[in-house]
C-alpha positions as CSV (number, residue, x, y, z in Angstrom):
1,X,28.0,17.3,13.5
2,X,29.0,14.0,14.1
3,X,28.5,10.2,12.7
4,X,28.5,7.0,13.7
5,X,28.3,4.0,12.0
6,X,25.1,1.8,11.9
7,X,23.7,-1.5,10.2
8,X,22.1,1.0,7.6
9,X,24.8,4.1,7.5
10,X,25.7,6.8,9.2
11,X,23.4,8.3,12.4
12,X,23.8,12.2,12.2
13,X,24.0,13.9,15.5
14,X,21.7,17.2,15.1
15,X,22.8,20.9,16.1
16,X,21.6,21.7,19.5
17,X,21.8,17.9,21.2
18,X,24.7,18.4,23.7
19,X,27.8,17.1,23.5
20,X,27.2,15.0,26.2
21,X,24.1,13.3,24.9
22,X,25.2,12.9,21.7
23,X,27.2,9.5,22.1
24,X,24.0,7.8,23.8
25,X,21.9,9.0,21.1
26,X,24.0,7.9,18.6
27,X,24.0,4.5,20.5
28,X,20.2,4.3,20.5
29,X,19.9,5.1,16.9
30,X,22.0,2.4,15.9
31,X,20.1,-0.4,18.2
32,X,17.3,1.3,16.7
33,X,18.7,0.0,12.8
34,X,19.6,-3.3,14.5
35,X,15.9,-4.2,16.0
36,X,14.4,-3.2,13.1
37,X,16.8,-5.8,11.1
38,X,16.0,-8.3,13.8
39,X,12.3,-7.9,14.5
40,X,11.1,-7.5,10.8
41,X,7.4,-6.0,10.3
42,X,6.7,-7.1,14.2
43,X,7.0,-5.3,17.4
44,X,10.1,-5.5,19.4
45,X,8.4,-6.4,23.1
46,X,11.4,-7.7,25.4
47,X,15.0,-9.3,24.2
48,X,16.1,-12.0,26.4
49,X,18.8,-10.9,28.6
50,X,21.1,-13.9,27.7
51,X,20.9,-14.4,24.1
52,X,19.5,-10.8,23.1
53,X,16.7,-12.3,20.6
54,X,14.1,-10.5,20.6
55,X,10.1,-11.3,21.2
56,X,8.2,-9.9,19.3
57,X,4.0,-8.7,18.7
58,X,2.3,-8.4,15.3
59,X,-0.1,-5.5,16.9
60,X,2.8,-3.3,19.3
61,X,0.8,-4.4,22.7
62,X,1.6,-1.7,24.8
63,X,4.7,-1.0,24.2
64,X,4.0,-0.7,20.5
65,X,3.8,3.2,20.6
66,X,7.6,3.2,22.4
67,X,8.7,1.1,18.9
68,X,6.6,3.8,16.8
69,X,8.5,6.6,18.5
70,X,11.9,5.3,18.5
71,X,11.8,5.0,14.8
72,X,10.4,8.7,14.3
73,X,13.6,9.3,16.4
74,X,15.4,7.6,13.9
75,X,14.1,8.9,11.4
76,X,14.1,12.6,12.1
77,X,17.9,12.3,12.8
78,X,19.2,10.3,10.0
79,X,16.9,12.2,7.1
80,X,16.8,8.7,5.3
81,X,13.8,7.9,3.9
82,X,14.2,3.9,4.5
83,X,13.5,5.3,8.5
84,X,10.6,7.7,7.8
85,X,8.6,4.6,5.6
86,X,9.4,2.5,8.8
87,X,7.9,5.0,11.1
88,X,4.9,5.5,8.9
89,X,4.0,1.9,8.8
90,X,3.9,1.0,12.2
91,X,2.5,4.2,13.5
92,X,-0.3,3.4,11.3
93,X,-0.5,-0.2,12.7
94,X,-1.5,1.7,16.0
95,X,-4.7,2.4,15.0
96,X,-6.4,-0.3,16.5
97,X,-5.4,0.2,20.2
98,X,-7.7,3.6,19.8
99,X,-11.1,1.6,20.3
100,X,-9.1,-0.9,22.8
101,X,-10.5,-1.2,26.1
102,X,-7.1,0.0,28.0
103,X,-5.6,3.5,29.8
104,X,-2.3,2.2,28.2
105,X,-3.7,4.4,25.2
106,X,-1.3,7.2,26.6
107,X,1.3,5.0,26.4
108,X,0.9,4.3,22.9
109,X,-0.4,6.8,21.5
110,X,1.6,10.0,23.3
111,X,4.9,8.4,22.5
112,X,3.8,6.8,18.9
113,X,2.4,10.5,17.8
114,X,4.8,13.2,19.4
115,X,7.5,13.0,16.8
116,X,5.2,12.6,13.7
117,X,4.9,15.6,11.1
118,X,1.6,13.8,9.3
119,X,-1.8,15.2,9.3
120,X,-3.2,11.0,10.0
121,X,-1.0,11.0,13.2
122,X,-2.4,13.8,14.0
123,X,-5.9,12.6,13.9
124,X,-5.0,9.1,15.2
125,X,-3.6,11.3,18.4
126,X,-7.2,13.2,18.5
127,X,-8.9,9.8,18.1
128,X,-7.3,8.1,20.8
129,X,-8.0,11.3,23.3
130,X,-11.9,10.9,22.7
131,X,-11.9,7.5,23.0
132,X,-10.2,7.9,26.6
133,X,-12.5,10.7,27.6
134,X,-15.4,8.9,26.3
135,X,-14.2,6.1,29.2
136,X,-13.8,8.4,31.8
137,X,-15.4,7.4,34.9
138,X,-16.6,10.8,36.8
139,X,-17.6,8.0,39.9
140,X,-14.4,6.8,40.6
141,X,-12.2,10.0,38.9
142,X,-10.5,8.0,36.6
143,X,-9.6,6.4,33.3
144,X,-10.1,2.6,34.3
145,X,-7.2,0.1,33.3
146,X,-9.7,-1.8,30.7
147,X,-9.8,-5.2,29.7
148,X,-7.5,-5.0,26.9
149,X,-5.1,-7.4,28.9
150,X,-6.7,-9.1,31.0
151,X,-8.0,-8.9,34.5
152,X,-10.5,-6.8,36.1
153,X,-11.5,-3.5,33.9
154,X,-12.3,-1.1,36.9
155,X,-8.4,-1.8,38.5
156,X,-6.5,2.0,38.9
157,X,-3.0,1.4,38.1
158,X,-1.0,4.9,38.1
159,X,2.1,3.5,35.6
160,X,-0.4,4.4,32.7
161,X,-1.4,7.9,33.3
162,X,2.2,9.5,33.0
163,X,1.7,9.6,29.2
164,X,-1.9,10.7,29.2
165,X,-1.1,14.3,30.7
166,X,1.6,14.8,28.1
167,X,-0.4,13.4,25.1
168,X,-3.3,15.3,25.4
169,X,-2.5,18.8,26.7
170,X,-6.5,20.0,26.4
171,X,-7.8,16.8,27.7
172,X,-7.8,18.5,31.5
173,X,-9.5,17.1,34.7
174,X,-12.0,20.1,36.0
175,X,-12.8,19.8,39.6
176,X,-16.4,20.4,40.2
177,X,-17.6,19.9,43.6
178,X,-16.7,16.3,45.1
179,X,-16.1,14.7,41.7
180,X,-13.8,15.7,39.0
181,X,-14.9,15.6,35.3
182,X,-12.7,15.5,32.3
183,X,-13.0,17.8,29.5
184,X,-11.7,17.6,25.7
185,X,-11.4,21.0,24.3
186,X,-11.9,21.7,20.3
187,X,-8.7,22.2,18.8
């Protein structure tokens, strides 16, 4: 197992990452530390190339679940509990894009969830798969983009979905004739 230094101590590589993989892991887990320093109790959203500071979000926008995630990554790896209370907190700041009008939900809620090990993430995951199927449009086949950001609701953009299918493994389209329905089965 090996270290590498960080802003808050040591990143431990874990049995089973390959040796390969283990330097760019590392890497990320330290920017991880740093961001966190640098973006306080908001969301990191984009650094400027030149300078590297960072703008941020007070609710995570979309890419508020990626933040969420990385820190559960963090956290799983060093075993501090600094990084778990971090990735507690702003999962739970997530809860709020369930009942937004957006697909992006995948997004944020696939990636914010996966690494958790609490029963609420659990449930915020569940939450956030109802609300989607409860938007479901059997018409047009799809989850519509929403108004969440802007613009027209009923736009299809695929760069959301990629999440959805990986977040929600019994949320399944059922083709029924011309149309295809989505389905939520109990746990």
């Amino acid at each position: 197992m090996s270290e590498a230094r960080t802003a808050e101590g040591p990143v431990r590589s874990s049995p089973g990452v390959p040796e390969w993989a283990g330097p760019a892991l590392e890497s990320v887990l330290g920017r991880v530390a740093v961001t966190r320093t640098e973006a306080g109790d908001r969301f990191p959203l984009f650094a400027d190339p030149g300078n590297g500071r960072w703008t941020t979000t007070g609710r995570g926008s979309w890419t508020g679940g990626f933040w969420a995630g990385l820190l559960w990554l963090r956290a799983r790896h060093t075993g501090q509990e600094t990084d778990r209370a971090a990735a507690l907190r702003f999962t739970g700041r997530l809860t709020d894009w369930v009942d937004a009008d957006t697909a992006t939900r995948g997004l944020i809620f696939w990636y914010g969830t996966a690494l958790t090990d609490t029963p609420e993430a659990a449930a915020l995951r569940v939450r956030a798969a109802q609300a989607c199927r409860d938007v479901y449009d059997s018409e047009l086949g799809l989850v519509p983009w929403g108004s969440a950001f802007g613009g027209p609701r009923l736009l299809a953009r695929a760069d959301a979905y990629p999440a959805w299918f990986r977040c929600w493994p019994r949320w399944t389209p059922r083709r029924q004739g011309p149309t295809c329905t989505a389905t939520l089965n109990s746990a």
